[in-house]
N, C-alpha and C positions, 0 to 999 in steps of 0.2 A: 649534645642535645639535638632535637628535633622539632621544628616548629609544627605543629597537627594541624591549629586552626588561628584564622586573627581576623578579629572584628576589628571593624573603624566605626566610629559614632560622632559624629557634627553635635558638638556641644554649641549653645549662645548662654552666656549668662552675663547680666547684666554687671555694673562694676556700680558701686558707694556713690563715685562720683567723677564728672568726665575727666578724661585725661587728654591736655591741650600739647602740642609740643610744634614746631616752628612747620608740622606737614598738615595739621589741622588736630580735629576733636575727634575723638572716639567716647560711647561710651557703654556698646554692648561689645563684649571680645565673645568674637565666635574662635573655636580653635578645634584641632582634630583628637581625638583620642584612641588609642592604639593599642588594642588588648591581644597578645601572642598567647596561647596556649603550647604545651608542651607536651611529648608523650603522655606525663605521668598527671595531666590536667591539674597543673601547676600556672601560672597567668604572672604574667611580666606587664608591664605599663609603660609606654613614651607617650609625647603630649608633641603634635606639631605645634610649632611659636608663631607661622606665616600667621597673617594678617588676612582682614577679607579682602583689601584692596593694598595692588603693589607700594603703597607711598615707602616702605623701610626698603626692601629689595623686591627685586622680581616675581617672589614668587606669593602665591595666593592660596587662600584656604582649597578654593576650586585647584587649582595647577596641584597642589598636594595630593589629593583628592586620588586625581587620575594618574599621577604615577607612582603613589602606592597600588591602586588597585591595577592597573596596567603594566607596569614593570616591577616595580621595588618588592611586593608581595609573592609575587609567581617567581621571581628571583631568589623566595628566603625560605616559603613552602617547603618543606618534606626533606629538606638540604641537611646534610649531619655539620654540625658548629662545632669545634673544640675549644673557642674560644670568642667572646665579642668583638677582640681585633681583626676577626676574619671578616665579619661582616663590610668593612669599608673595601677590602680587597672584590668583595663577591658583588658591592658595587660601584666598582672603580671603571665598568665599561658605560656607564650613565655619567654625562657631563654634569655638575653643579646638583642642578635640584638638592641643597644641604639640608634644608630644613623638612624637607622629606625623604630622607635616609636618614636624617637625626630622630625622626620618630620611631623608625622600624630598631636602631641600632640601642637608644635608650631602653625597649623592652626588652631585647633582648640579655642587656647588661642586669637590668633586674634581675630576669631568671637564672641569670649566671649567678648572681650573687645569692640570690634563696637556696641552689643547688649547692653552693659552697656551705653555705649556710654562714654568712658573713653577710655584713652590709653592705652598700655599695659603695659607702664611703671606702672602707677595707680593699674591698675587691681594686678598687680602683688605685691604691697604694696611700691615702691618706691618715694621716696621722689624728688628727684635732679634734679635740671634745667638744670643742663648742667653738662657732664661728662668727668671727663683727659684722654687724651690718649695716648699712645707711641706707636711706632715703631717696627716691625719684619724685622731684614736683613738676608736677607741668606749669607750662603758662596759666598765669591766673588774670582774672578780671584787672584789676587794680593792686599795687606793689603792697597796699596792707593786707591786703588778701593773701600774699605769698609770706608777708613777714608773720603773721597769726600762724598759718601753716607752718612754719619754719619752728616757732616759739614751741610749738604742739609736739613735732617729733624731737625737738629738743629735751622736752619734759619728759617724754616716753624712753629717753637712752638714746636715741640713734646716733652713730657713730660718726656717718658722714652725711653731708647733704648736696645733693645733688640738682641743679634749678637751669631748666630748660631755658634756653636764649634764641633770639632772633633778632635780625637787623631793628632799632625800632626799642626792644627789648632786650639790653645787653647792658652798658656801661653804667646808666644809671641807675637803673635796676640793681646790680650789683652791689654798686658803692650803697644805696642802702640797708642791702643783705647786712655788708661789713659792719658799715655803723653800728647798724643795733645788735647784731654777734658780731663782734671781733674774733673770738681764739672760738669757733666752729669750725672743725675741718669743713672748704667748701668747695666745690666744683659744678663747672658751667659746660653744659653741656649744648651743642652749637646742631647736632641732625646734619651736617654738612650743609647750613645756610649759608654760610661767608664763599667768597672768592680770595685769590690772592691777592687781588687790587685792594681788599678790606684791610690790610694789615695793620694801619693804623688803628682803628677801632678794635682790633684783637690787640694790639697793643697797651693800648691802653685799661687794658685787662690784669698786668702785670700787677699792678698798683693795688692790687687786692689782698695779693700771696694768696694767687688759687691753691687747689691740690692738683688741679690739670684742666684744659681745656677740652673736650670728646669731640673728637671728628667733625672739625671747624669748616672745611672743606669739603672739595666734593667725594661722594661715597667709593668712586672708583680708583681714588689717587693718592700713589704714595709719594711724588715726585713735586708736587708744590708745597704739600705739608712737608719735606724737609729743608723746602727754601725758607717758611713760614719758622720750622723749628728753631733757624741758625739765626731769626730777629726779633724772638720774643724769649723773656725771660721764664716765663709759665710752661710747664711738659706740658707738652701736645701727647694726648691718646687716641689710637687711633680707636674706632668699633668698624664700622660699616665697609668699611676699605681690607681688612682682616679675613679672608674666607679661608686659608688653607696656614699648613705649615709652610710654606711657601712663600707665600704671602707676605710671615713673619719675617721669614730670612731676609727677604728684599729689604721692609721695612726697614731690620735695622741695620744692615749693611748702608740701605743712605741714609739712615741717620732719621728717618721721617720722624718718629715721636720718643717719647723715652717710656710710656707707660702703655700696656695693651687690654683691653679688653675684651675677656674672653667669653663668648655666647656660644652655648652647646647646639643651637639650629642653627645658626649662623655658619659652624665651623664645619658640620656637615657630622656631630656625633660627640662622642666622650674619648673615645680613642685620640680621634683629629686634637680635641681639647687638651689631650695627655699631652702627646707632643709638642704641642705649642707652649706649651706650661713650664716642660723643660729645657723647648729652645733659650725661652726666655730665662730661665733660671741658669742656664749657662752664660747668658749676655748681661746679667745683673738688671735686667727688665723686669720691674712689677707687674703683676698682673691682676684683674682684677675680675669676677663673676657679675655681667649684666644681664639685668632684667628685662622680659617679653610679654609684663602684664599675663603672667603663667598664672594656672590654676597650679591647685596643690600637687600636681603628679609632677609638669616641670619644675615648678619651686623643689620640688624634694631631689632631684638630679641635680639640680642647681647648688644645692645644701653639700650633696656629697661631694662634685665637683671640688667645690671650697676650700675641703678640708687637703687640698692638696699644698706643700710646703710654701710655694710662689706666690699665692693667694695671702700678700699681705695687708691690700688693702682692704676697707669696705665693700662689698658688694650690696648691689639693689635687692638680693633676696629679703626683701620687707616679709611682716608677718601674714598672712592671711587675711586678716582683719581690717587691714589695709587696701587691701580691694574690693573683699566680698561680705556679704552679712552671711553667705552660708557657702564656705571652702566642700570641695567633692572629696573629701580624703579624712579619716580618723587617726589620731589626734590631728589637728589643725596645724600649722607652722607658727610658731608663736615665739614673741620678742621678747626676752628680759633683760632689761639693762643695756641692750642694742646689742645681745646676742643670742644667737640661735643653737641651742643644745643640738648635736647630733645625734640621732637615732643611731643603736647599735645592734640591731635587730633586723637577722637577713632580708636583705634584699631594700628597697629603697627606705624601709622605714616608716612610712603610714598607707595605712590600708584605704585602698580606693571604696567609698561610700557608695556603693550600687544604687540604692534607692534615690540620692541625692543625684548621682549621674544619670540615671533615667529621667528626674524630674527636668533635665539642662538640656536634653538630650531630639535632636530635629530628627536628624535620621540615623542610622546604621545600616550595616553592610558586613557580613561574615563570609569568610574565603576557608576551601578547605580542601 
């Protein structure tokens, strides 16, 4: 194939309600949107996941911005594709920027999969009709506020629960999660707020029987999380600390966590995700699909991803509904019983809502 034309478009759409986690509150997600045309005016979709401000990693909606339209685009222009694994090769002389070459490599894998005429889950070798999925809560006001919340996605099926931590908000917090759910799968996820000197305090985390603790430590580090691993009885997962296949292999060579999770901006694309998927399924490594407060174009990559064999646990692909009062994509991603039917209908499987994207929509830019 050949790329002809690709617009970018600055979405802001507001979220249901703020999202607090141990780096602050958010509650408008701006994010990039990424439309590839193709010779035969056929349209692929990725969704950048940066943030507007560095607080997750490096990089920002603006940094996005300018090395899609300054490198990453005139890199992919007019270029013959045989495949979407190429694309990480064609931008392999660009250092990092993941989550802006996760945008460009996501449409492209679309249009790969409409040209197949397969979905993307397919394309991508997955098997699963329908995928489990849990819940992300931020920090809330006060502990009844989190446990009403908890009771809520309970009710609705969700699989796992997942409940943001900070020094301050951690161990007590917890033990009353326990109390009033005992047999919840539950997981505490940390932003890398702890230090190593905190071990006690994450120690005493054991006492819960989490499902894992997420990147306790700092975002760059694989070498105190497996001091950290070898004195707590809870899997340590790592997110933040994960950019490459690479990355993986170190990890678990020292042993840093026993559980991974897998982000397609994060990792730098779906291909990058492939591989990490099976490093980890040859080391007996679970893996798991997290959430970037996506609209429906990354929820729907997120979806296929999943359906890949390693992907045993919960992921945060929540329903649509769950963030937004009105998702950019027809059909919407929708929950039943805390899972999510895959679409089998080439290419990512819901159609991007033009009018509802233009209502979301600050600026654009088209390259050709």
């Amino acid at each position: 194939m050949k790329i002809k034309e690709i617009t970018l478009r600055h979405l802001k759409m507001r979220m249901k309600s703020p999202f607090t986690t141990s780096f602050g509150t958010m509650q408008d997600r701006e994010f990039i949107l990424l439309e590839a045309k193709d010779e035969n005016g056929n349209s692929g979709w990725g969704e950048s996941v940066a943030f507007h401000s560095p607080w997750y990693n490096e990089e920002t909606l603006k940094t996005n911005w300018h090395m899609l339209e300054d490198f990453l685009i005139p890199a992919i222009l007019n270029k013959d594709i045989k495949h979407p694994d190429e694309v990480s090769d064609m931008f392999s002389y660009i250092r990092k920027n993941n989550m802006a070459k996760s945008t460009v490599e996501g449409a492209i894998w679309d249009l790969y999969s409409q040209e197949k005429g397969i979905s993307l889950a397919k394309a991508l070798g997955g098997e699963k009709t329908k995928i489990e999925v849990g819940i992300s809560i931020g920090i809330q006001n006060t502990v009844d506020d989190l446990l009403k919340l908890i009771d809520g996605y309970v009710t609705e099926g969700y699989k796992r629960m997942k409940v943001k931590i900070k020094p301050g908000w951690d161990v007590d917090v917890m033990r009353e999660v326990r109390k009033h759910f005992p047999h919840v799968p539950l997981m505490a996820d940390a932003n890398s707020a702890y230090r190593l000197e905190d071990i006690d305090q994450l120690r005493a985390l054991d006492e819960f029987d989490l499902m894992m603790i997420e990147q306790p430590l700092a975002s760059d580090d694989i070498i105190d999380h497996a001091t950290l691993q070898k004195q707590i009885n809870t899997p340590v997962c790592l997110d933040e600390s994960i950019h490459s296949y690479e990355d993986t292999r170190k990890a678990i060579e020292l042993g840093s966590c026993k559980i991974i999770n897998i982000k397609i901006g994060r990792v730098g694309g779906l291909t990058e995700s492939k591989k990490i998927h099976d490093l980890c399924q040859q080391h007996n490594i679970p893996v798991w699909c997290g959430g970037m407060l996506e609209s429906g174009i990354g929820r729907a990559h997120n979806v296929a991803l999943t359906t890949l064999d390693n992907f045993i646990l919960p992921g945060d692909t929540a329903g649509s509904s769950r963030y937004w009062d009105k998702d950019i994509i027809d059909p919407e991603v929708v929950v039943k019983d805390g899972y999510i039917t895959v679409p089998d209908v080439p290419g990512i499987g819901y159609s991007p809502n033009r009018e509802t994207i233009k209502q979301f929509t600050v600026s654009e830019k088209t390259f050709s």
